[in-house]
N, C-alpha and C positions, 0 to 999 in steps of 0.2 A: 244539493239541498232539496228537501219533499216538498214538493208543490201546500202540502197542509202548514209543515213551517213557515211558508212564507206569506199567507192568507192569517198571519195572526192578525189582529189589531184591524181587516179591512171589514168593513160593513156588506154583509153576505145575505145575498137574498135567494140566490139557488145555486148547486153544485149538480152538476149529470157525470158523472164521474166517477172514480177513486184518485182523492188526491193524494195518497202512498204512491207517489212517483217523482223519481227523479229530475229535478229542471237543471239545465245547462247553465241556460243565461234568461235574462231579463229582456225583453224587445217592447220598445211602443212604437219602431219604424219596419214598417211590415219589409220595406227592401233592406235590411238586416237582420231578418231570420235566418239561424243557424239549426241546426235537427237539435232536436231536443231543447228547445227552448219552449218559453209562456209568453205569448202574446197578449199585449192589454192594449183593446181597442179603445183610443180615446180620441174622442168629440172635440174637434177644433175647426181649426180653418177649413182643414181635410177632416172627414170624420174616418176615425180607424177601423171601424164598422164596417168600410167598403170594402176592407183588405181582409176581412177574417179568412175566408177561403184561401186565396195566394198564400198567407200565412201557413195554413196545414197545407199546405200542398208544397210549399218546401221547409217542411219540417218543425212547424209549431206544434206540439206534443200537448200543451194547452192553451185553452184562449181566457183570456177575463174579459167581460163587456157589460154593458150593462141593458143590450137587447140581445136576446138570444137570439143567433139563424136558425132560418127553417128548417135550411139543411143543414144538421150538424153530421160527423165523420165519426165513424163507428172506432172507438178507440182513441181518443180525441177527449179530455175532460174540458168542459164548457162552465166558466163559474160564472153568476150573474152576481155584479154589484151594483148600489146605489149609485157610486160614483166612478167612472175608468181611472178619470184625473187624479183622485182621493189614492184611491186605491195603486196606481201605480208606482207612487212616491214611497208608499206604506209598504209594498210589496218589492222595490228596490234596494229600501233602510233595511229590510229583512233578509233578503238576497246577500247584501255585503257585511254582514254580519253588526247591523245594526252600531255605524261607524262613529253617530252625533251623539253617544251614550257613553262613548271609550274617551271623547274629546271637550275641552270645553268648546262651547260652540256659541257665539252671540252673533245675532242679525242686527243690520242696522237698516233700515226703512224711512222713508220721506221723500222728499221730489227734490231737497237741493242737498251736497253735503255730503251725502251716502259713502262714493268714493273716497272721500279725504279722510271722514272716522275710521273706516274702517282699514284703511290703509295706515294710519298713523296708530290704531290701535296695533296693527300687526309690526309696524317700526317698532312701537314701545316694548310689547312682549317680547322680541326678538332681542331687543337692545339688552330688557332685565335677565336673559338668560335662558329663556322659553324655546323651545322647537314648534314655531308656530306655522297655520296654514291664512293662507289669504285668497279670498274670493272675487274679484271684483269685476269694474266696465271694464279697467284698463288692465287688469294682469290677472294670472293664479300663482299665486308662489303655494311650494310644497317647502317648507325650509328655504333656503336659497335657490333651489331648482324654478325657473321660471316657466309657465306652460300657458299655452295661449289663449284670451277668452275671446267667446264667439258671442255670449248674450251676460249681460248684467248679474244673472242668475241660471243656472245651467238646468237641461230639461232634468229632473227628477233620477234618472236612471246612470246620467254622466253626471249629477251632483253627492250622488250616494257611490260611486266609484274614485269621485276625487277625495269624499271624505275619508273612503276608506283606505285610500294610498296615504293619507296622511296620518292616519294613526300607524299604516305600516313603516313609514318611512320615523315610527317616536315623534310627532306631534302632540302635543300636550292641551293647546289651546285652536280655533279657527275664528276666521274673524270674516264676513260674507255680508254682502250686499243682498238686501232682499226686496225688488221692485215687486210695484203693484202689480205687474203682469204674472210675477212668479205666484204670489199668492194670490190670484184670482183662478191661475190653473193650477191650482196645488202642489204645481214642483216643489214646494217644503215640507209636505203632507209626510206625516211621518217621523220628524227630525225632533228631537230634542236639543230646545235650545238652552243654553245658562244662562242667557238672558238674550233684550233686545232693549233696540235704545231710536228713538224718533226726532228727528231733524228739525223737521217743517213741511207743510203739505201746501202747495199753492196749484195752480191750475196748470196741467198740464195731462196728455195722455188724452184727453176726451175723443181722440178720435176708435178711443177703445171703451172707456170705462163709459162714454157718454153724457153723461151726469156729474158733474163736479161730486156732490153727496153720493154716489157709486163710488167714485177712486176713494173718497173720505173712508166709508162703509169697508170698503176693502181694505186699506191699510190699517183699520181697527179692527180688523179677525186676524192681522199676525199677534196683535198682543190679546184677545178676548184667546187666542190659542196657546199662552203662555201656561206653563205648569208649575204648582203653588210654590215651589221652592226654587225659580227662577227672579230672576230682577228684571224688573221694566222702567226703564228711565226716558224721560220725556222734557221738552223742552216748553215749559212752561209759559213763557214769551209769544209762541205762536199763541191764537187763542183757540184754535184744536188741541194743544198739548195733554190738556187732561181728560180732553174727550177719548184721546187713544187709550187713555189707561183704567177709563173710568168702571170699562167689568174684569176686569183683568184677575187673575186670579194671585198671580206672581206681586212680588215686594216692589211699591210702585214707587220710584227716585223722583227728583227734580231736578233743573239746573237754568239755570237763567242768568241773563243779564241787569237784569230790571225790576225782577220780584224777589221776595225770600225766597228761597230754595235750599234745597239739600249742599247744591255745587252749583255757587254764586261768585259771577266774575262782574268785574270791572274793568276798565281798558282807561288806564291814565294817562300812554301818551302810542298815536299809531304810525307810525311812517316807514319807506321805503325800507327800512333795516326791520323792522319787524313788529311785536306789539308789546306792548309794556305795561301787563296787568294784575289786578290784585284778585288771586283765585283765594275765597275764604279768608284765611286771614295771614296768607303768604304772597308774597312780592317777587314777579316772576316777569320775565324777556323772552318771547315765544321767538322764533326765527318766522314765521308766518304773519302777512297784513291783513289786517283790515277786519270790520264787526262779524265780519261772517264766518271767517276763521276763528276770532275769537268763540263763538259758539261751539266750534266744533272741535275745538281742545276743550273745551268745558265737559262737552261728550265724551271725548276721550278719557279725562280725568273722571268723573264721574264713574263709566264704565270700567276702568280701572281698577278703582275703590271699591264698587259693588262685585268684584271678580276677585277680592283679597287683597289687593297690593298698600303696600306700605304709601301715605298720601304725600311725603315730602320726597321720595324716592321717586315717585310718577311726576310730581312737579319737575327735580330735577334734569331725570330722562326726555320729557316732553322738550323741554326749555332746550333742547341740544338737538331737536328733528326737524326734518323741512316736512313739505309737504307729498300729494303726488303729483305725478306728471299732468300737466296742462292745465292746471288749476292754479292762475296767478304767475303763471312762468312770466318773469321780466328779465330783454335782454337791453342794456344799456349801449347804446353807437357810440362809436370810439371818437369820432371828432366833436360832434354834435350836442351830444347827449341829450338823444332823442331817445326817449324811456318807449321800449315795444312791447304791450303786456298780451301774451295768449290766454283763453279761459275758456274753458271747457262752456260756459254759459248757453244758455240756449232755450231758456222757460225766462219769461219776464221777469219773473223777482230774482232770479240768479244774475241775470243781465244789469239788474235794479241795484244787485248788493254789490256786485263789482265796480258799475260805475257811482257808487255812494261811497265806495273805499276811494278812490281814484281824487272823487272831487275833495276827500279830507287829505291826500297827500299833495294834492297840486298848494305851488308859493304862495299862486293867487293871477300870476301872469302866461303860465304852459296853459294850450291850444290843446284840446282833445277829440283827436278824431276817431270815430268808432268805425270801424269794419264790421259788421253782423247779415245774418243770412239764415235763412231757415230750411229745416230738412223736407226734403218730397215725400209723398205720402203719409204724413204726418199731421198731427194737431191744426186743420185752418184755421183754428179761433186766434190761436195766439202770431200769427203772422204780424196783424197789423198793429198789437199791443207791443211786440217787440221794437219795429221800427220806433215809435209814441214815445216810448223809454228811454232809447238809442239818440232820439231828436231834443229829450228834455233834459239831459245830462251831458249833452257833449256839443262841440262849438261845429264840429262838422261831423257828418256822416256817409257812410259809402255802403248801399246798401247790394249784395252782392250775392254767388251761391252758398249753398254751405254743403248738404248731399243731396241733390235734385233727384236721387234715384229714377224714380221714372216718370216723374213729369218735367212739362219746360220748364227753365229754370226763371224765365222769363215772367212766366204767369205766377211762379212763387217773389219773384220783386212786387210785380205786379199789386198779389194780396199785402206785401210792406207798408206800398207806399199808400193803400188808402190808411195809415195810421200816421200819415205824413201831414200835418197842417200845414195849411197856406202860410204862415210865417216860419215855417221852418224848411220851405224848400227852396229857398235862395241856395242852403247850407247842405243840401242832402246830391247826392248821386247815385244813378243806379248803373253799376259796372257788372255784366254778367259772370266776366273773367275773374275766378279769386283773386290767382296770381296778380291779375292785373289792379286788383281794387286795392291790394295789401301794400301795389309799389307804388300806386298814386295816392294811398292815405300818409307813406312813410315821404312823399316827393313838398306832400304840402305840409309836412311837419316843419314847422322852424326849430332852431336851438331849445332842447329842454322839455317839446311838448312831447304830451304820450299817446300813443297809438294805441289802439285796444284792437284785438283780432277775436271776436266772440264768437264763438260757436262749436269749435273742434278740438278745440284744446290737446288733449293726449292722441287724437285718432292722427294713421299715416297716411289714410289714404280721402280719395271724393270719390265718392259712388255718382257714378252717371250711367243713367239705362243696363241697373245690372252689373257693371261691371267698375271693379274698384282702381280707381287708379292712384301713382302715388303722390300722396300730398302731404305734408307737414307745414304746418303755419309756422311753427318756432323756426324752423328749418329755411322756410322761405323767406320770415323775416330777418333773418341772420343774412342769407345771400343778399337780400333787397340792400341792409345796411355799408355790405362791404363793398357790392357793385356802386353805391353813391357817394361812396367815400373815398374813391379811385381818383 
């Protein structure tokens, strides 16, 4: 494809060149330059900037930037853009033949919830008949092919490659996770969506966005970038719901639990079997617990409906799906019936909503101990707010690692327990050992009480100093149960 094809739609501020020339491939990682490829230097942690040179010198045939070098290479077209980041996304969707125009495409954005919509969106259309794609934290299906995910949202260059295997492979629909981070580097720049659909925004990420109103500000230019004949659906219960949508250009939905709305649920009865609610004015038994799921089949329904689907067809399909991995996984011990629930949790009101489902399933007599732990290099704000939550919801707690990456895991208890108050540390422990915090939470279970393991849910492994080792909570609390039952 012509380097001029592929500069449609990017904001151009100068060209030194002839862009009548052939590009191979697309590069934003200058140690994956092939001959004949366009290098787009983009501004991050690394600025790609350093590498313009290494780049032509094995074989970038052009660069895009947004400073020109001094020394440019005689033969070598140099284009300058406003943005590398914008432009990269713009100039990948163009490179693969402009892949989110051939497919329906919806993002789903917010800080809880994300995974479950958009995975349960891709159950439903697969279930109705559909050749669907899915994007997520925990998987990528092409159809039923599974492929492995490395970020929430893929860089720009391997997200317009996955779109575009999917239209090859006859996908009809894609269904993608779209974090703050993605749309703050424009990894979606470029992408036409058939809509997007908003969860909930609670504090999380500040050790990136900064600013609570920056992460806000940022997940409200994925939908102020909606296209007018797109759907924007929001959750009107947060009180940001309508702030996401309020310049939006796209047909703006609602759904809630508590207000009028477009896709209005009620929850009449919730327990371990699942939830038992009234969506509009149909009477439905979801296989998934608790208020927080409830919202996020209301999303699913919703976005459904705004994508065409018949509305008693999507109740009945829903009503027959579980969930995904590590969100709410409960395994029940065989002697005991000590309930082990895993969740992916790990931002305060996620941590918040699991343990509020927990306390409407409990008799009134089950012990709730919580397992939680926070990731290294990550958010410090919400460390001690986690433990606060952990201590106000459950009769005991074990406060423990979760991915220390590269700091002590020690000093991440450490920031826990100042959210630890003096009446609640009778009741609290700090075990550095997962493994170990998971068999002394399940050790002081008596008959019937539940154990909550927060913070990993789907992931296999514990990152420590770099390196991943393997770990599964579901996994370990299965062995924990059968080793105590011997």
């Amino acid at each position: 494809m012509q380097l001029s094809e592929l500069l449609y739609k990017t904001k151009l501020q100068s060209v030194s060149g002839n862009t009548a020339l052939d590009i191979t491939a697309v590069c934003i990682d200058s140690r994956k330059i092939t001959p004949g490829c366009v290098f787009i230097a983009v501004r991050g942690g690394v600025d790609g900037h350093q590498f313009i040179d290494n780049a032509v010198q094995n074989g970038a045939i052009a660069v895009v930037c947004e400073t020109l070098p001094e020394n440019r290479k005689e033969g070598v077209v140099y284009v300058q853009v406003e943005s590398s980041a914008a432009a990269a996304g713009i100039i990948a969707h163009n490179f693969y033949g402009r892949p989110s125009e051939k497919l329906k495409l919806t993002g789903v954005t917010g800080t809880n919830g994300k995974t479950t919509i958009a995975t349960l969106l891709y159950k439903l259309f697969s279930k109705l008949g559909y050749a669907c794609g899915l994007i997520s934290t925990v998987q990528n299906l092409v159809g039923n092919e599974l492929l492995e995910a490395t970020h929430t949202t893929p860089d720009p260059v391997s997200l317009n490659r996955l779109l575009a295997y999917m239209v090859e492979q006859g996908c009809a629909y894609a269904f993608m996770e779209v974090s703050s981070h993605a749309i703050h580097q424009h990894r979606v720049a470029g992408l036409e969506f058939a809509g997007a659909v908003f969860s909930n925004i609670t504090h999380d990420h500040l050790d990136y966005h900064k600013t609570f109103d920056e992460y806000i500000r940022v997940k409200k230019a994925f939908f102020d970038a909606l296209p007018k004949q797109a759907f924007a659906l929001t959750n009107i219960d947060d009180k940001r719901g309508l702030v996401m949508t309020q310049n939006a250009s796209a047909t703006v939905k609602t759904y809630s639990l508590k207000a009028v709305s477009d896709f209005k649920g009620k929850i009449i009865d919730n327990n371990i079997m699942g939830l038992h609610m009234m969506v509009n004015d149909q009477e439905v038994h979801f296989r998934l617990i608790g208020e927080f799921n409830a919202y996020n089949l209301l999303a699913v329904y919703g976005a459904a409906v705004c994508l065409g689907e018949d509305k008693l067809q999507v109740l009945q399909t829903l009503s027959m799906l579980s969930g995904a991995a590590g969100r709410f996984d409960y395994i029940i011990s065989a002697k005991d019936k000590v309930i082990g629930i895993v969740d992916y949790a790990h931002t305060p009101d996620a941590l918040l909503n699991v343990l509020a489902t927990i306390k409407k399933l409990r008799k009134g007599f089950e012990q709730v101990i919580t397992v939680v732990g926070c990731g290294g290099n990550r958010d410090k704000t919400k460390r001690p707010i986690m433990a606060e939550v952990a201590c106000e919801y459950s009769d005991r707690i074990i406060l423990t690692s979760d991915n220390p990456r590269n700091e002590d895991p020690q000093d991440i208890i450490r920031d826990m327990e100042a959210g630890v108050n003096a009446g609640c540390r009778r009741k609290c422990l700090s075990i550095v050992d997962r493994k170990e915090a998971i068999k002394t939470a399940i050790s002081l279970a008596n008959a019937e009480d539940i154990v909550l393991v927060a913070g990993k849910g789907h992931e296999t492994y514990q990152e420590i100093n770099g390196v991943r080792n393997h770990f599964d909570d579901k996994e370990t609390v299965k062995e924990i149960f059968e080793l105590l039952e011997k």
